[in-house]
N, CA, C and O atoms as a Tinker XYZ file with bonds, in Angstrom:
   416  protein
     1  N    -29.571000  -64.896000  -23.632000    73     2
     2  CA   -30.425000  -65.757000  -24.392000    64     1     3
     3  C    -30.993000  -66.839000  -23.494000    63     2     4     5
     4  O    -30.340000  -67.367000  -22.595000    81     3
     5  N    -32.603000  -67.220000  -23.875000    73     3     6
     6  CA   -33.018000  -68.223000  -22.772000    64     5     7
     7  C    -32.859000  -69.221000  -23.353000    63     6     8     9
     8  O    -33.182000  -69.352000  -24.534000    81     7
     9  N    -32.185000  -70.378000  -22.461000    73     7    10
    10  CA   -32.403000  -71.666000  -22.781000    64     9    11
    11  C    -33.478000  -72.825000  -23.140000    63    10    12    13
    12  O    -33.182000  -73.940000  -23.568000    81    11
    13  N    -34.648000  -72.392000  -22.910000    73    11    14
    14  CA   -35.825000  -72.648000  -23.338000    64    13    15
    15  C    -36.860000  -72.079000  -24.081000    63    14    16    17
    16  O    -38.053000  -72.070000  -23.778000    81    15
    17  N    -36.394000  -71.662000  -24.957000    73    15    18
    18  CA   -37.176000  -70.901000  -25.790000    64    17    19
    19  C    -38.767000  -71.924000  -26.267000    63    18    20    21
    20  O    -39.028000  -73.122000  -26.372000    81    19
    21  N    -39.387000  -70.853000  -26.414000    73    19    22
    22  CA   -40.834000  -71.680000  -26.534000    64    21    23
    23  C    -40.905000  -71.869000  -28.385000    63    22    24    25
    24  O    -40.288000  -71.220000  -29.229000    81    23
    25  N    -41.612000  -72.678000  -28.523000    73    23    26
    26  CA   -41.337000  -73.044000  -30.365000    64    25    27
    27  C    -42.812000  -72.441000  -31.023000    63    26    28    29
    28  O    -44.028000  -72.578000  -30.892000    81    27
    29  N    -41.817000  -71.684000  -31.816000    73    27    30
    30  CA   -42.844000  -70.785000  -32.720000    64    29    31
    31  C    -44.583000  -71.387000  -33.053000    63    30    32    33
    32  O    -44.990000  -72.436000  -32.554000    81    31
    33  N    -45.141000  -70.818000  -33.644000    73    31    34
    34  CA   -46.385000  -71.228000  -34.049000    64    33    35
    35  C    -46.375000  -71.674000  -35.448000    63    34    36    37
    36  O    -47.430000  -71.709000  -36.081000    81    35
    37  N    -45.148000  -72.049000  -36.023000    73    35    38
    38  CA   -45.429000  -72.755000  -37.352000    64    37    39
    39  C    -44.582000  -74.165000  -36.945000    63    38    40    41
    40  O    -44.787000  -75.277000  -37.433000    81    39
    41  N    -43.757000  -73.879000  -36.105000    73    39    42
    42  CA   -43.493000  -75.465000  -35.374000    64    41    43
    43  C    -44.085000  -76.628000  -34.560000    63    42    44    45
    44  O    -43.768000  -77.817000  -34.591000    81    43
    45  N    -45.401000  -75.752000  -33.526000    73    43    46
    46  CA   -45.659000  -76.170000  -32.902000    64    45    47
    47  C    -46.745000  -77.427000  -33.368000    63    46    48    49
    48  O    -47.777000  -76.967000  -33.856000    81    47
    49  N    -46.710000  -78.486000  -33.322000    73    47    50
    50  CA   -48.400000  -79.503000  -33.988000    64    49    51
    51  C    -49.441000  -78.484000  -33.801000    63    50    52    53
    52  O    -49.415000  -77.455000  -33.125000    81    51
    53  N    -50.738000  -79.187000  -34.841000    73    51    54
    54  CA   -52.043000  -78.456000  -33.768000    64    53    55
    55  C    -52.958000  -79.491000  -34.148000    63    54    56    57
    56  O    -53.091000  -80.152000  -35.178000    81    55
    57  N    -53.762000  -79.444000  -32.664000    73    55    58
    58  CA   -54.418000  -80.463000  -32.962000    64    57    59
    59  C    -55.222000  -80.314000  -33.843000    63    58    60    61
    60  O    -55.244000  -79.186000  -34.335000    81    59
    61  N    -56.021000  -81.169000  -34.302000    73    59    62
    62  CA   -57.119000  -80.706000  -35.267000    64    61    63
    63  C    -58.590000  -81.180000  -34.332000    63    62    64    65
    64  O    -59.051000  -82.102000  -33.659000    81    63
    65  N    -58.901000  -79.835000  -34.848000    73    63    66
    66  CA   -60.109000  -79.042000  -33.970000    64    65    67
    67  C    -61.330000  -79.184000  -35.137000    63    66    68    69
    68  O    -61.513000  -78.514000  -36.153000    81    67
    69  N    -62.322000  -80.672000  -34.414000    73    67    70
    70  CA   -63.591000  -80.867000  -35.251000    64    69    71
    71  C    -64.708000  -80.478000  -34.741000    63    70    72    73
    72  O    -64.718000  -80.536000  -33.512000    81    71
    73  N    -65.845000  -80.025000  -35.325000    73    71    74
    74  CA   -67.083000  -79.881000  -34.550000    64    73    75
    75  C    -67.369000  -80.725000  -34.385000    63    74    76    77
    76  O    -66.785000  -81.643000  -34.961000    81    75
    77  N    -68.261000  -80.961000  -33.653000    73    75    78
    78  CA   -69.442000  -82.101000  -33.063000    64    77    79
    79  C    -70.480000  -82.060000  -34.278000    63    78    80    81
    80  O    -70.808000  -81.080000  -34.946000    81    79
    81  N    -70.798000  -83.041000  -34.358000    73    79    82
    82  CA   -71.526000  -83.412000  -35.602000    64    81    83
    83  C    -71.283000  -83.221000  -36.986000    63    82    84    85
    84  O    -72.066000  -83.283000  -37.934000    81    83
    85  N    -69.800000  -82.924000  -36.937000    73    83    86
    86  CA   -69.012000  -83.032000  -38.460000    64    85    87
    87  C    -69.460000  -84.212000  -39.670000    63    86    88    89
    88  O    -69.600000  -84.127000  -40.890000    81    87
    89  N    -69.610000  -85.354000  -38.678000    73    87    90
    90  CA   -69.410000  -86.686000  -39.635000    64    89    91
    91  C    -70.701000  -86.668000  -40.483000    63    90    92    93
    92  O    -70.730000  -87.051000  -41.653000    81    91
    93  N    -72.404000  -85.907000  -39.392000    73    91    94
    94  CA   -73.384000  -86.072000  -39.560000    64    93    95
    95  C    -73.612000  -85.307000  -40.844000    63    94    96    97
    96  O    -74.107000  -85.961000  -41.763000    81    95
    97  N    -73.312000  -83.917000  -41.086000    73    95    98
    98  CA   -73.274000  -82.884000  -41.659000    64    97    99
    99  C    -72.584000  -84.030000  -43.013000    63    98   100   101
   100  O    -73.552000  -84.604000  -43.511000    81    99
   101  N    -71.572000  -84.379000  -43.537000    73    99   102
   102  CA   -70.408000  -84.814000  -44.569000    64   101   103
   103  C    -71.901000  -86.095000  -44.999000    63   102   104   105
   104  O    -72.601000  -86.125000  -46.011000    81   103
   105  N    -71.934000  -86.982000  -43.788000    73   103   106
   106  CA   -73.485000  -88.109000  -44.477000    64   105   107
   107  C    -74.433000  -87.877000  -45.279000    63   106   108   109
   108  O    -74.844000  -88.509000  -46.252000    81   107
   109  N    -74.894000  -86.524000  -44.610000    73   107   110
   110  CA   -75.746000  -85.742000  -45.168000    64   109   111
   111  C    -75.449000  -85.229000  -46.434000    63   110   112   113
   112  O    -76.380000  -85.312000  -47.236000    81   111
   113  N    -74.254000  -84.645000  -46.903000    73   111   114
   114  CA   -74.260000  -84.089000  -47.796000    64   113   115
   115  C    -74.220000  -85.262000  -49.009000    63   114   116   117
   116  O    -74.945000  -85.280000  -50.003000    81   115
   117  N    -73.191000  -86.215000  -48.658000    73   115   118
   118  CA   -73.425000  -87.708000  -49.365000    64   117   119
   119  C    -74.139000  -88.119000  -49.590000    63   118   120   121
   120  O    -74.104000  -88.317000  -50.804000    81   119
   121  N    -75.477000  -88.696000  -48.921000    73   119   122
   122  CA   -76.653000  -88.493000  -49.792000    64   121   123
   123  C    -77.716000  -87.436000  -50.392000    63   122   124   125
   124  O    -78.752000  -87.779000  -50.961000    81   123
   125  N    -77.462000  -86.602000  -50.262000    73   123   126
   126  CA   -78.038000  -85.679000  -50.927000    64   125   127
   127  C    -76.945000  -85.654000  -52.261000    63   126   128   129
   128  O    -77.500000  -85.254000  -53.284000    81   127
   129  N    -75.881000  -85.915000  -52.387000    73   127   130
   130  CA   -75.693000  -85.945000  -53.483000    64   129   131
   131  C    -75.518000  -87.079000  -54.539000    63   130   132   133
   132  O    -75.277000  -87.129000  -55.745000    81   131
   133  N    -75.791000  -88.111000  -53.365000    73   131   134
   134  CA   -76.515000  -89.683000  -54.539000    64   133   135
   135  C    -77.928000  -89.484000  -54.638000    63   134   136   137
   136  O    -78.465000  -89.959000  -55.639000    81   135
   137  N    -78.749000  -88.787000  -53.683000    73   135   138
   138  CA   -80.365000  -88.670000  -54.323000    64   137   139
   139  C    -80.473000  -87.667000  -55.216000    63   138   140   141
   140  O    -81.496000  -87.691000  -55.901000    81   139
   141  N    -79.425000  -86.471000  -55.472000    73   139   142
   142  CA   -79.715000  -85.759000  -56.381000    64   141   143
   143  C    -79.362000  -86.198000  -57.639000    63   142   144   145
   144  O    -80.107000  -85.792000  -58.531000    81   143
   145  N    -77.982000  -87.265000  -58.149000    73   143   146
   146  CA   -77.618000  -88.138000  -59.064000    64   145   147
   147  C    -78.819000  -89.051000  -59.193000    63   146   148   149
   148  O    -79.350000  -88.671000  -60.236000    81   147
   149  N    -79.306000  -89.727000  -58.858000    73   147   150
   150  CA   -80.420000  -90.856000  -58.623000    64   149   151
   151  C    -82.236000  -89.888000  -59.320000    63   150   152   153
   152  O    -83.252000  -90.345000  -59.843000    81   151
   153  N    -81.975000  -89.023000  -59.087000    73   151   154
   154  CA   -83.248000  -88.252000  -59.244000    64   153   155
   155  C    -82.751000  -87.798000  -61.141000    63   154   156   157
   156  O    -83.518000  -88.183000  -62.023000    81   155
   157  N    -81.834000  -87.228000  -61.421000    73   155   158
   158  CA   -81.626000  -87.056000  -62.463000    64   157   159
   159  C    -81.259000  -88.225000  -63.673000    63   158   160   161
   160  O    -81.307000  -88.119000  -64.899000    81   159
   161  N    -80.805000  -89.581000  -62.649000    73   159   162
   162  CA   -80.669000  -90.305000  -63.919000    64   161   163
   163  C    -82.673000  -90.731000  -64.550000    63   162   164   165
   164  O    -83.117000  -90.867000  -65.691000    81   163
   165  N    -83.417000  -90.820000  -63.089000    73   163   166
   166  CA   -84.921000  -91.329000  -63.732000    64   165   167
   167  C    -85.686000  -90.179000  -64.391000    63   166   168   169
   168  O    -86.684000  -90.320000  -65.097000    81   167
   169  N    -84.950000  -88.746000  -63.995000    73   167   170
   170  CA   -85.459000  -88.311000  -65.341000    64   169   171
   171  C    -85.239000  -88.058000  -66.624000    63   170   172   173
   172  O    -86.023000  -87.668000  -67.490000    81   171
   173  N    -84.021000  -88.330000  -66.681000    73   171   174
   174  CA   -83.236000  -88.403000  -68.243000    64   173   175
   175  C    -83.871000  -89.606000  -68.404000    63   174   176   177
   176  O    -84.754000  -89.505000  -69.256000    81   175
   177  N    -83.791000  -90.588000  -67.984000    73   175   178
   178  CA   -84.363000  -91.716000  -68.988000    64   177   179
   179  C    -85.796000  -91.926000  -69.263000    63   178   180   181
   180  O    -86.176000  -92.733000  -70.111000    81   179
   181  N    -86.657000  -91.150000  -68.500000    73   179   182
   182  CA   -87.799000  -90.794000  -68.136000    64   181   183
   183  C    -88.105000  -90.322000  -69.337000    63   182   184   185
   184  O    -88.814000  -90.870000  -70.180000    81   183
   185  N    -87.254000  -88.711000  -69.447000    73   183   186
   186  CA   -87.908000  -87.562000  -70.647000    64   185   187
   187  C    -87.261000  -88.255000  -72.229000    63   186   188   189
   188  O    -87.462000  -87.898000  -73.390000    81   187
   189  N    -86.386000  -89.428000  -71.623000    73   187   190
   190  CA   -85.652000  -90.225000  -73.269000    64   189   191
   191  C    -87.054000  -91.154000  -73.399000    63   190   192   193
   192  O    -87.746000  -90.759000  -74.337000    81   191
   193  N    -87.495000  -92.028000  -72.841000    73   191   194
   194  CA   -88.681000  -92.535000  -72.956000    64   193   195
   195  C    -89.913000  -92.134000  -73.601000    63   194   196   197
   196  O    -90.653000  -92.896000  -74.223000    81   195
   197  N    -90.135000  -90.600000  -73.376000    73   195   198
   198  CA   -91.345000  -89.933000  -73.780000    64   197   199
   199  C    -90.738000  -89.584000  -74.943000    63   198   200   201
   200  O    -91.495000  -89.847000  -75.877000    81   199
   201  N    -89.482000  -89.003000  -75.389000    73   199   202
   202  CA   -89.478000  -88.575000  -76.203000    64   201   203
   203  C    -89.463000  -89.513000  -77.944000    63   202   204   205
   204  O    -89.724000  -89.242000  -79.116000    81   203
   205  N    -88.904000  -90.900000  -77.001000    73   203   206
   206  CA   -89.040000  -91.967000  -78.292000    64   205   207
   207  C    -90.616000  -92.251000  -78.598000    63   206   208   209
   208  O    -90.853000  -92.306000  -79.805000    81   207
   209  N    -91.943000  -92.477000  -77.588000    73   207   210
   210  CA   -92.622000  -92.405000  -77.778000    64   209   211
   211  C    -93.532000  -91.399000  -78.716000    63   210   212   213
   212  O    -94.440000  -91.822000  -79.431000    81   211
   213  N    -93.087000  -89.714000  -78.594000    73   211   214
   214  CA   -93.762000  -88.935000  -79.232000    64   213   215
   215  C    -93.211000  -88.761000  -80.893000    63   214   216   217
   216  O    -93.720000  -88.135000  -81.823000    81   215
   217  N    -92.116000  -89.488000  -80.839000    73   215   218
   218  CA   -91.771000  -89.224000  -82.181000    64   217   219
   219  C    -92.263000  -90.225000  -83.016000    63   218   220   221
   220  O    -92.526000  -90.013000  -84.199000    81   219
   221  N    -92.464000  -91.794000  -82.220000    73   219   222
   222  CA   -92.991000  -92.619000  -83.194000    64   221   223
   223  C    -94.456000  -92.542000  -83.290000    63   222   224   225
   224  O    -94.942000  -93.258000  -84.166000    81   223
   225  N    -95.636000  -91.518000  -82.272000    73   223   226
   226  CA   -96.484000  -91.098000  -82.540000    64   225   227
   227  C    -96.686000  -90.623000  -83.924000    63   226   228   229
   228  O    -97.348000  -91.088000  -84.852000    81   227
   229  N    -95.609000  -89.103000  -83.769000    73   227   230
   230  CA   -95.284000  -87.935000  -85.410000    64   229   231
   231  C    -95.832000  -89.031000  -86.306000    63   230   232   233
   232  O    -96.939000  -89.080000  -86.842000    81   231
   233  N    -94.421000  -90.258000  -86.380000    73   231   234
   234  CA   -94.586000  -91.061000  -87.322000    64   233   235
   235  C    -95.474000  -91.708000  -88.256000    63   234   236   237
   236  O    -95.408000  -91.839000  -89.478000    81   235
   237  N    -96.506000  -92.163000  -87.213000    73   235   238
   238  CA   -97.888000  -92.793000  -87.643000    64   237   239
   239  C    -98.907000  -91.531000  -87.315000    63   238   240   241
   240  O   -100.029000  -91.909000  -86.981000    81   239
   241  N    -98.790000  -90.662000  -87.337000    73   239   242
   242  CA   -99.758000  -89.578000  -87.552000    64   241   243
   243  C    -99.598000  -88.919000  -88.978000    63   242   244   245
   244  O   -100.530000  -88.626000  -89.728000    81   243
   245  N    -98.297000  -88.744000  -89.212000    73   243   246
   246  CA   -97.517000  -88.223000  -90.519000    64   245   247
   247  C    -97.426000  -89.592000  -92.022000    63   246   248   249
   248  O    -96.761000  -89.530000  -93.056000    81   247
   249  N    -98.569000  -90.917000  -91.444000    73   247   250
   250  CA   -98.074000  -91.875000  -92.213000    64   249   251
   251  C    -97.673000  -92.570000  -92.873000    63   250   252   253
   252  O    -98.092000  -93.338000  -93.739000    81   251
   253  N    -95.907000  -92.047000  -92.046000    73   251   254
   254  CA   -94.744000  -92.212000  -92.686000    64   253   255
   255  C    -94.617000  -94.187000  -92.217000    63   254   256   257
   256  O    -94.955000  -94.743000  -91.172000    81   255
   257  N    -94.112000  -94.669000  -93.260000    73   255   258
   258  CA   -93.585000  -95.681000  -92.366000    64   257   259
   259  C    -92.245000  -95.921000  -91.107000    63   258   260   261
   260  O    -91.365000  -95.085000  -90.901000    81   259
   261  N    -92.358000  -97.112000  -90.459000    73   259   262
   262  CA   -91.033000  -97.027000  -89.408000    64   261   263
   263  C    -90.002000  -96.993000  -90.150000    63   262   264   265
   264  O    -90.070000  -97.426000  -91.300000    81   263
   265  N    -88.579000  -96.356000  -89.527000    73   263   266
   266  CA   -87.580000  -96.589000  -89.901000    64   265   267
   267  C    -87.141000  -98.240000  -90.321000    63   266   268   269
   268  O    -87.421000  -99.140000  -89.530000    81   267
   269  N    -86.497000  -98.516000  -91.514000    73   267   270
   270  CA   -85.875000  -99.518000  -91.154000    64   269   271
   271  C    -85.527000 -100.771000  -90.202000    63   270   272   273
   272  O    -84.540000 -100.206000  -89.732000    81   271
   273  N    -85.531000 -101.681000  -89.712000    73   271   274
   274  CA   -85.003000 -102.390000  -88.925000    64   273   275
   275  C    -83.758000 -102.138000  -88.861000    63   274   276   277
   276  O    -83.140000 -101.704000  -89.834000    81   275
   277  N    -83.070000 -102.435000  -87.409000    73   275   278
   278  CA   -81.825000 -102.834000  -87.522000    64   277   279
   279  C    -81.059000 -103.965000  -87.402000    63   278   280   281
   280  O    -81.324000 -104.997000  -86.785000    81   279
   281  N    -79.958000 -103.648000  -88.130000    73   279   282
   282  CA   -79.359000 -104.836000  -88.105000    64   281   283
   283  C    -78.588000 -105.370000  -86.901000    63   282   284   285
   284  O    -78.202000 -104.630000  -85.995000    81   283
   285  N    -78.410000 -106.499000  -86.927000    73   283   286
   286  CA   -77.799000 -107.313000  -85.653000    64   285   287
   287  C    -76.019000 -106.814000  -85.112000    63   286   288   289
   288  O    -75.446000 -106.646000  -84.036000    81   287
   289  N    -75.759000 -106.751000  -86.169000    73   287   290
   290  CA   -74.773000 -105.723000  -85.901000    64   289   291
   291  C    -74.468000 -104.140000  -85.479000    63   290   292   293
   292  O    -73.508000 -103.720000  -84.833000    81   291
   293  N    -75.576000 -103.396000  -86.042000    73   291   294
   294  CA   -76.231000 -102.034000  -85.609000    64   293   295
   295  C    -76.190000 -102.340000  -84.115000    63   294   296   297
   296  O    -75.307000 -102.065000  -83.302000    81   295
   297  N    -77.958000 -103.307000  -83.852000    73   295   298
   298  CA   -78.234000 -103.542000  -82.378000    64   297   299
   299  C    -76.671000 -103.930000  -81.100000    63   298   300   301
   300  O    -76.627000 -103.791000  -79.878000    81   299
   301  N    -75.865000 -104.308000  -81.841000    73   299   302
   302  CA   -74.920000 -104.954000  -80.713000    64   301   303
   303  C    -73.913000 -103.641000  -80.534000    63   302   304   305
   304  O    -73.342000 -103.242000  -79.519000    81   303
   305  N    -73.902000 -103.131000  -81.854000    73   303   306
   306  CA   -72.973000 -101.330000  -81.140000    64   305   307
   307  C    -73.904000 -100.930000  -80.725000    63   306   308   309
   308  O    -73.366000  -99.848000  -80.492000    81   307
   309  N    -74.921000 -100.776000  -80.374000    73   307   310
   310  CA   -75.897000  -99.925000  -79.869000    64   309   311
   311  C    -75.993000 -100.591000  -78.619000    63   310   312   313
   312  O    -76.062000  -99.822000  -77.660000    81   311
   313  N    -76.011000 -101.498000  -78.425000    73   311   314
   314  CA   -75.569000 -102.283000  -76.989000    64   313   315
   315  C    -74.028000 -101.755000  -75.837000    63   314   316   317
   316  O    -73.825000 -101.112000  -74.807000    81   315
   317  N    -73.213000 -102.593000  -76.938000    73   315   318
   318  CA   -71.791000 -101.677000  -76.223000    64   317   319
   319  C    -71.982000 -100.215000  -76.034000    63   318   320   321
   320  O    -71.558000  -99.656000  -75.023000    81   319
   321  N    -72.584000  -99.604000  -76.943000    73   319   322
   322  CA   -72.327000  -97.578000  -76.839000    64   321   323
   323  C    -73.699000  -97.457000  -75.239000    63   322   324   325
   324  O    -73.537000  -96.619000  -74.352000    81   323
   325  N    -74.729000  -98.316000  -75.235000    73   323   326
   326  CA   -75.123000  -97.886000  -73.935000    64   325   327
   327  C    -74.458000  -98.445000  -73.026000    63   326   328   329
   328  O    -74.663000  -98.094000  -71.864000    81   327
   329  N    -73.676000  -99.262000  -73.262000    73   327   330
   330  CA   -73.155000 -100.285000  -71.651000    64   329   331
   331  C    -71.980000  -99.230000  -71.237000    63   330   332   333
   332  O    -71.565000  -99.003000  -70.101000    81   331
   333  N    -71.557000  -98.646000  -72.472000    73   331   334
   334  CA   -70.045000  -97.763000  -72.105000    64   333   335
   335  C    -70.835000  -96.221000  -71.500000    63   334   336   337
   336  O    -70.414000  -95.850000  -70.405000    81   335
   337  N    -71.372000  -95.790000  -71.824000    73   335   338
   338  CA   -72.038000  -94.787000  -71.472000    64   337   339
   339  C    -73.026000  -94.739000  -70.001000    63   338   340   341
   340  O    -73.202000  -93.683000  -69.393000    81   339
   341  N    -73.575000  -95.959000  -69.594000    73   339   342
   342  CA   -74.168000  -96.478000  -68.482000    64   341   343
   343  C    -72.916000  -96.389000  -67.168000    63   342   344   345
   344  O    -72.759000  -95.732000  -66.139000    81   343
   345  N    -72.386000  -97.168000  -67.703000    73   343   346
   346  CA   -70.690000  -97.112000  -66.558000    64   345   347
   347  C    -70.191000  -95.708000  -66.795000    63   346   348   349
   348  O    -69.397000  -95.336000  -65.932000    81   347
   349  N    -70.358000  -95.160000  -67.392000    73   347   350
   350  CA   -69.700000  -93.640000  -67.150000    64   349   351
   351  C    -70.469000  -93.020000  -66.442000    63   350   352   353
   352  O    -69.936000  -92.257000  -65.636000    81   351
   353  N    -72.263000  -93.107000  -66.460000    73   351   354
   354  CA   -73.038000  -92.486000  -65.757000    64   353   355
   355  C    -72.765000  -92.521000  -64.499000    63   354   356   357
   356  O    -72.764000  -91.568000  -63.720000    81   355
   357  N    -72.440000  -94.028000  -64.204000    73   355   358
   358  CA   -72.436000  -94.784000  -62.785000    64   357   359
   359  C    -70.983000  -94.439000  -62.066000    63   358   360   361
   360  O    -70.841000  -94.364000  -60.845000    81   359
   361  N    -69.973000  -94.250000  -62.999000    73   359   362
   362  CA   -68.543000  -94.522000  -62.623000    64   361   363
   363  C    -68.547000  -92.994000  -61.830000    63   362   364   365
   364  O    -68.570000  -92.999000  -60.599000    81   363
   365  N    -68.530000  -92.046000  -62.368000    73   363   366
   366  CA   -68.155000  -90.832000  -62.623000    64   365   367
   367  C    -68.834000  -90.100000  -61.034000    63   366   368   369
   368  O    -68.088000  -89.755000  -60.118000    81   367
   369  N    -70.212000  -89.985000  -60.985000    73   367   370
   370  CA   -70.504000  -89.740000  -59.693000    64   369   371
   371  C    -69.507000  -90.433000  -58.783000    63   370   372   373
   372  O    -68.579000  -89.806000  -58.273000    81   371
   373  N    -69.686000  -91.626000  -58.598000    73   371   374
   374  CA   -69.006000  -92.661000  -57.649000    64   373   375
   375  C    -67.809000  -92.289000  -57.282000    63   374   376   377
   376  O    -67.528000  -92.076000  -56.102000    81   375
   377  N    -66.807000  -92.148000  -58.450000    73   375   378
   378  CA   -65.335000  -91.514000  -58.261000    64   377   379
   379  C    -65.732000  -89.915000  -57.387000    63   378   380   381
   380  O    -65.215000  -89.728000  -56.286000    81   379
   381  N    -66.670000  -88.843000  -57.995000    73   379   382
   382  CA   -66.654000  -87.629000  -57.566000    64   381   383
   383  C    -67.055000  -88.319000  -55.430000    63   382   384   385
   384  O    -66.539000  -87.662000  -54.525000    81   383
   385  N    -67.516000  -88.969000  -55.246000    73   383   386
   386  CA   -68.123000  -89.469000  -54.302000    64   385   387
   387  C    -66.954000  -89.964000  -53.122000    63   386   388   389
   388  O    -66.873000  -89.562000  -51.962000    81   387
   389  N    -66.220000  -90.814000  -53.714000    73   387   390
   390  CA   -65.478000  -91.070000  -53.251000    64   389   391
   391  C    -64.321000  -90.667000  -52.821000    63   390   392   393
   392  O    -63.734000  -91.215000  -51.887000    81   391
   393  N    -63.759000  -89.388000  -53.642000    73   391   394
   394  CA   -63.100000  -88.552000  -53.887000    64   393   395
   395  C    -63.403000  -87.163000  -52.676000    63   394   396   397
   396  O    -62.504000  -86.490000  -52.171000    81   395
   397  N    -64.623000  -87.024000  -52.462000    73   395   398
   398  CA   -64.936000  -85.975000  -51.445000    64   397   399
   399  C    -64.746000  -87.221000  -50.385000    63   398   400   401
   400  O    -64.143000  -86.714000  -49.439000    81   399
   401  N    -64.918000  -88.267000  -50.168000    73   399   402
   402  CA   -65.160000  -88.960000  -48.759000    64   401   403
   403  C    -63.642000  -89.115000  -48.124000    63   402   404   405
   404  O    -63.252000  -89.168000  -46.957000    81   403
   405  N    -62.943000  -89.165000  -49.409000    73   403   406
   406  CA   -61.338000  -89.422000  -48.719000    64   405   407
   407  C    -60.579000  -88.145000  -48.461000    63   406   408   409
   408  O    -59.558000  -88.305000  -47.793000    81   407
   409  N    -60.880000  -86.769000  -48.886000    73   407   410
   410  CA   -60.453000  -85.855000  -49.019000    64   409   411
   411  C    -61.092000  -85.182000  -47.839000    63   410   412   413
   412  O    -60.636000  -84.122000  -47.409000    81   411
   413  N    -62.152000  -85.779000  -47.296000    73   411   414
   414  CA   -62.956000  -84.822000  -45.772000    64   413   415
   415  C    -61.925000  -85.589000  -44.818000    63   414   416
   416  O    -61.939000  -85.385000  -43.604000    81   415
């Protein structure tokens, strides 16, 4: 038996072996995936915009009167339900974001 036996290949470290221009490639993909988030939030609010517009068109074409007013209480859940929904828009990428940056 030799006294120096050489240490297997599940013992041995290894270094870790990066390409050249790894970091550039991972940047890249990072923003491309905040301009592709960024591109979809201005058109959701974009095609929500047109679409409140064409309906209150219907409205006064169909001359129906406006809905109701709302009330001050209505308006202020309707406040919180976009502020909670806004931070989820915002949160949620961010975490997915951050989550690939610590995991590369």
């Amino acid at each position: 038996m030799r006294s120096c036996a050489r240490a297997g290949p599940s013992q041995r470290p290894h270094p870790r072996h990066e390409q050249p221009g790894g970091g550039t490639i991972d940047s890249l993909i990072l923003i491309a995936l905040f301009v592709a988030i960024l591109v979809s939030v201005v058109v959701l609010i974009g095609r929500m915009l047109v679409r409140r517009r064409e309906q209150r068109e219907r409205w006064e074409a169909a001359g129906r009167p406006e809905p109701l007013p709302r009330t001050a209480e209505q308006k202020e859940q309707d406040r919180r339900t976009s502020i909670t929904w806004g931070c989820l828009l915002v949160a949620v990428p961010v975490v997915l974001v951050l989550l690939y940056a610590v995991t590369r």
